[in-house]
C-alpha positions as CSV (number, residue, x, y, z in Angstrom):
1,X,-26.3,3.8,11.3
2,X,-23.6,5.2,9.5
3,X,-24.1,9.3,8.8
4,X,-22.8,11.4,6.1
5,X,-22.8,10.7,2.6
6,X,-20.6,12.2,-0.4
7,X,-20.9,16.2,-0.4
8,X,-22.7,16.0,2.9
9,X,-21.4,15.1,6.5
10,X,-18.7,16.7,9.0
11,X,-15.8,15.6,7.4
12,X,-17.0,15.7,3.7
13,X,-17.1,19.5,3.9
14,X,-13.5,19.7,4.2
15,X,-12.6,17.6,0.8
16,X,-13.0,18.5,-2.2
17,X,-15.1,16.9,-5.1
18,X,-14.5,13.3,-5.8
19,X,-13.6,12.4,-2.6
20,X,-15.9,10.1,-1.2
21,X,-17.0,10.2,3.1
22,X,-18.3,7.5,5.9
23,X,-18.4,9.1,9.1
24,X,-20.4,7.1,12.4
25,X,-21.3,9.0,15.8
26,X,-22.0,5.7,17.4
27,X,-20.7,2.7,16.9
28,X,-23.5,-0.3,15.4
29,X,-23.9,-3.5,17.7
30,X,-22.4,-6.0,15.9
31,X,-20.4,-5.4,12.8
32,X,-18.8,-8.3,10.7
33,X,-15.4,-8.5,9.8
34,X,-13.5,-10.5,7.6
35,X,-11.3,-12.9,8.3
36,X,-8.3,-11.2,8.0
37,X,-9.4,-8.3,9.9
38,X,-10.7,-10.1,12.4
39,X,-7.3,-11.9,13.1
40,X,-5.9,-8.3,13.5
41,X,-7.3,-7.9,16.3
42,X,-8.4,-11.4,18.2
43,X,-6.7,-10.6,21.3
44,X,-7.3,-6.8,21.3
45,X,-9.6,-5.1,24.5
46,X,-13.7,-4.4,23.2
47,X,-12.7,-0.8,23.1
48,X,-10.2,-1.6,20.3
49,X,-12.2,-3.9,18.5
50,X,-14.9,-1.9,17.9
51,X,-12.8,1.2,16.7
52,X,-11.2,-1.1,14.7
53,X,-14.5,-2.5,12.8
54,X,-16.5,0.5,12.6
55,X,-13.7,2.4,11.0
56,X,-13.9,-0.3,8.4
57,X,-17.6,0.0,8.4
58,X,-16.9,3.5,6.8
59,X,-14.3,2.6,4.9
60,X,-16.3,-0.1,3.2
61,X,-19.0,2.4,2.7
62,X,-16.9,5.1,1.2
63,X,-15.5,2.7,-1.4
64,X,-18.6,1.6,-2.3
65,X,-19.6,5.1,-3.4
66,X,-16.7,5.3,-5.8
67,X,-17.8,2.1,-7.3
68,X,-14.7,0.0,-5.6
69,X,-15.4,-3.7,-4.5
70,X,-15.1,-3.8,-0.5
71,X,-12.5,-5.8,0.7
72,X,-10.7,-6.9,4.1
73,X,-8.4,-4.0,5.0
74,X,-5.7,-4.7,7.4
75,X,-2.5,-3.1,8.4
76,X,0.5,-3.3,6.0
77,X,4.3,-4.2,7.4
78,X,4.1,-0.6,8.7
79,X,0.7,-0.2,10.4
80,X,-1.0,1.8,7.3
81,X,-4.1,0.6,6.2
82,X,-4.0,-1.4,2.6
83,X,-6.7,0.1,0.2
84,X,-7.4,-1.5,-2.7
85,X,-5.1,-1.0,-5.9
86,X,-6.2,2.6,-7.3
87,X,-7.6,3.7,-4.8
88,X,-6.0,6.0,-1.8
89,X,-7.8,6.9,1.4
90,X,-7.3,7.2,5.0
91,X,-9.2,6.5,7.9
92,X,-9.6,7.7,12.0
93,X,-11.3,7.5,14.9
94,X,-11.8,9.4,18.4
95,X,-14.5,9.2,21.0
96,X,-17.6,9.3,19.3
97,X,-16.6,9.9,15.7
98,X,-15.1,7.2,13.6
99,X,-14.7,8.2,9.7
100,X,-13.0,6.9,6.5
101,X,-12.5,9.2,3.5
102,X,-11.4,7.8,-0.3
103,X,-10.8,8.4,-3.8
104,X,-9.5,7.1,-6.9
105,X,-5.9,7.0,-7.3
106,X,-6.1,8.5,-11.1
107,X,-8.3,12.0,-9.0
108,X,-5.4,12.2,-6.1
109,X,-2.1,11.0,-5.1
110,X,-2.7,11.1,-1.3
111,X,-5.3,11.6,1.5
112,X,-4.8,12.5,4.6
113,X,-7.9,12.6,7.7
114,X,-7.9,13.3,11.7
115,X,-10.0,13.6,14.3
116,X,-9.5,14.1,17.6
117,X,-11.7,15.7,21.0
118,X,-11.8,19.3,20.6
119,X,-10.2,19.9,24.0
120,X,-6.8,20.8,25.5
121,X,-3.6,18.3,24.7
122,X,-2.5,16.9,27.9
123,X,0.1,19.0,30.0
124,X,3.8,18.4,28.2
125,X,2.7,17.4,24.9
126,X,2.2,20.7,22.8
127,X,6.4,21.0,23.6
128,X,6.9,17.5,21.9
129,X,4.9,18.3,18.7
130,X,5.1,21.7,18.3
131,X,8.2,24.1,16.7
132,X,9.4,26.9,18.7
133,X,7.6,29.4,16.0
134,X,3.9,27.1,16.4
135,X,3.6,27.8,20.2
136,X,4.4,31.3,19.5
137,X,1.5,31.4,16.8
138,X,-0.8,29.4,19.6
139,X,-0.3,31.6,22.1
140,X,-1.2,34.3,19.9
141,X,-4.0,32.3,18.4
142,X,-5.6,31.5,21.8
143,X,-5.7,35.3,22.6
144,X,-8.0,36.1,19.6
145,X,-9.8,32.9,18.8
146,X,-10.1,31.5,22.3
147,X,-13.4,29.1,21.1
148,X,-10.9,27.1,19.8
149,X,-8.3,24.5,21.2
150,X,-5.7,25.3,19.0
151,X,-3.1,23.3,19.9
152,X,-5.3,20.3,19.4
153,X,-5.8,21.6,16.1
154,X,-2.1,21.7,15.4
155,X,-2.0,18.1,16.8
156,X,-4.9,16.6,14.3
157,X,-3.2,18.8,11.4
158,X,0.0,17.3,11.7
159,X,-1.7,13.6,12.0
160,X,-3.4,14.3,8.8
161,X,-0.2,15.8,7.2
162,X,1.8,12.4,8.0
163,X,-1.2,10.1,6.8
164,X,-0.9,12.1,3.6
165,X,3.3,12.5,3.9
166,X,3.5,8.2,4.4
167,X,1.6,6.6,1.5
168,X,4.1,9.2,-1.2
169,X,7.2,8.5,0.9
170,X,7.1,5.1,2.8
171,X,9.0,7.0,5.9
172,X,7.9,8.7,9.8
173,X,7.4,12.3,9.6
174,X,8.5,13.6,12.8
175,X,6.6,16.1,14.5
176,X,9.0,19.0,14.4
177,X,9.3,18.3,10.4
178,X,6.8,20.2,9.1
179,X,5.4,23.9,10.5
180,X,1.6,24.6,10.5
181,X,0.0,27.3,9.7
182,X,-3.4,27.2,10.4
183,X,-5.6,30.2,8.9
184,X,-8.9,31.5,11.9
185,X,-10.6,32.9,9.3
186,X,-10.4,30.6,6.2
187,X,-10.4,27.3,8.3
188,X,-7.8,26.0,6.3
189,X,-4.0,25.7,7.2
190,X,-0.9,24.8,5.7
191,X,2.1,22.5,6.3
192,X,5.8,23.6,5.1
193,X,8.6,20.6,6.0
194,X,11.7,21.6,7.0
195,X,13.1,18.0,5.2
196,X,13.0,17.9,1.4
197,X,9.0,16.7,0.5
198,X,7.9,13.6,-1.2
199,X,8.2,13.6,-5.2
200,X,4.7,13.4,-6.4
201,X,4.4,12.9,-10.7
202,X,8.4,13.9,-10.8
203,X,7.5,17.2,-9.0
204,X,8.6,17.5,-5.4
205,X,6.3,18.8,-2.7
206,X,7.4,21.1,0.2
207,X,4.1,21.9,1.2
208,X,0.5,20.3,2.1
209,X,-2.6,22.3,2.6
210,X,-5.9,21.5,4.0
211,X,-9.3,22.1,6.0
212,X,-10.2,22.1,9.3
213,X,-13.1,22.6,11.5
214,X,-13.5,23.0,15.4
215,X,-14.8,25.7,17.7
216,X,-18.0,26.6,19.2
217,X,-19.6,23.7,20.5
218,X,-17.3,21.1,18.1
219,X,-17.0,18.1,20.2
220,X,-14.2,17.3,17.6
221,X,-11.5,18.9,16.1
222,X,-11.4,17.2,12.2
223,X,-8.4,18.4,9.7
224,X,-8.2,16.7,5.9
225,X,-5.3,16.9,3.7
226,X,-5.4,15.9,-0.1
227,X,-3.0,15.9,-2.5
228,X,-3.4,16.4,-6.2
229,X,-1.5,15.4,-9.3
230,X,0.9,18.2,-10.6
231,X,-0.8,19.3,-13.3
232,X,-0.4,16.7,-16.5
233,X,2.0,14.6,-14.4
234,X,-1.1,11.5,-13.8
235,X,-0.5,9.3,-16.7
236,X,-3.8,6.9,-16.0
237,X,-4.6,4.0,-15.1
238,X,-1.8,1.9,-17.3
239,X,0.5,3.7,-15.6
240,X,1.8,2.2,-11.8
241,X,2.1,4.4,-9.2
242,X,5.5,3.5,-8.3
243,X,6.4,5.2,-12.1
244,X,5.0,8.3,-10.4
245,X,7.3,8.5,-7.7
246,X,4.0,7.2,-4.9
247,X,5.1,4.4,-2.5
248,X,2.4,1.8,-3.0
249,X,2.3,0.3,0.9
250,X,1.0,3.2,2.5
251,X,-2.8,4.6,3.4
């Protein structure tokens, strides 16, 4: 059964108001997909098929709880998901937690979510996603909050950021273009790019914030980004997004 509900659940904790949550622990028996989707992934392993449906599962669920009609949703040219017109969201899934988080476009211009096991990155990797001044904050980080994998964190934070960064830009963020810092106390971190930021409602962005959670007995590290209109810059529904500077292909 699918857990969580809008205000409630893991990942719904980190988002604000008007965001709406699907999150599954285990994955359903048999889940229908639609044609399309099911195409998608024909000759894909059973591991990958069922990630791939029950992620849709809570996608379909979320947008029904912002009143928006379900429909297939499969990969655009670039691999993000294709959400129905106003509406943004984004979706992921790890071992034992799939989730899908959405809202309407006139609320926010972007969403970002990640999950990923709460345990240490394989050897080598924190050096290929990580600045020079991140590993240095780790390492520091690791001394005084040692319940928490924090270069896991860093890794989830900068998958939200990019699932945010894509759907306002239509480009790759790379890695080492954009610094987090992620706050112990608050649970909450922030993302400065060292390239010039997407132009959200005329305004450009250099900076993302957002939530996390992990620690303790976490068997998931889960970070959520959203972005908001500049204040007064959303012009409503008659107005397209690509008039407000949002690339319309992305999650």
């Amino acid at each position: 059964m699918i857990t969580g509900s809008v205000g409630t659940g893991l990942l719904s904790a980190l988002l604000p108001s008007g965001v709406a949550v699907a999150e599954l622990f285990a994955d359903p028996p048999h889940i229908d997909l639609h044609p399309q989707e099911a195409a998608v992934v024909a000759g894909a392993v059973d591991k990958r098929r069922r990630e791939f449906a029950a992620v849709r599962l809570c996608a379909r669920a979320a947008l029904r709880r912002i009143g928006a009609t379900p429909g297939p949703i499969v990969p655009g040219p670039k691999g993000a998901p294709q959400w129905p017109d106003g509406v943004v969201g984004s979706m992921t899934h790890c071992d034992g937690y799939r989730a899908a988080a959405v809202a309407h476009r006139t609320m926010f211009a972007s969403i970002g979510i990640d999950a990923e096991p709460h345990a240490a990155l394989p050897e080598g990797v924190e050096k290929l996603t990580a600045l020079p001044e991140e590993r240095t904050a780790l390492s520091r980080l690791a001394v005084t909050h040692p319940r928490v994998h924090w270069d896991r964190l860093l890794f989830s934070a900068k998958e939200s950021v990019y699932k945010a960064w894509f759907p306002l830009t239509g480009r790759w963020l790379d890695f080492m273009e954009c610094a987090i810092t992620p706050d112990p106390e608050c649970h909450t971190f922030t993302a400065d790019f060292t390239v010039p930021g997407p132009v959200v409602g005329e305004d450009r962005i250099n900076r993302f914030t957002g939530r996390w959670h992990a620690g303790g007995d976490a068997r998931h590290v889960v970070t959520a980004v959203t972005v908001p209109w500049p204040a007064g810059k959303w012009g409503g529904a008659n107005r397209s997004p690509e008039s407000l500077g949002v690339y319309a292909g992305g999650r």
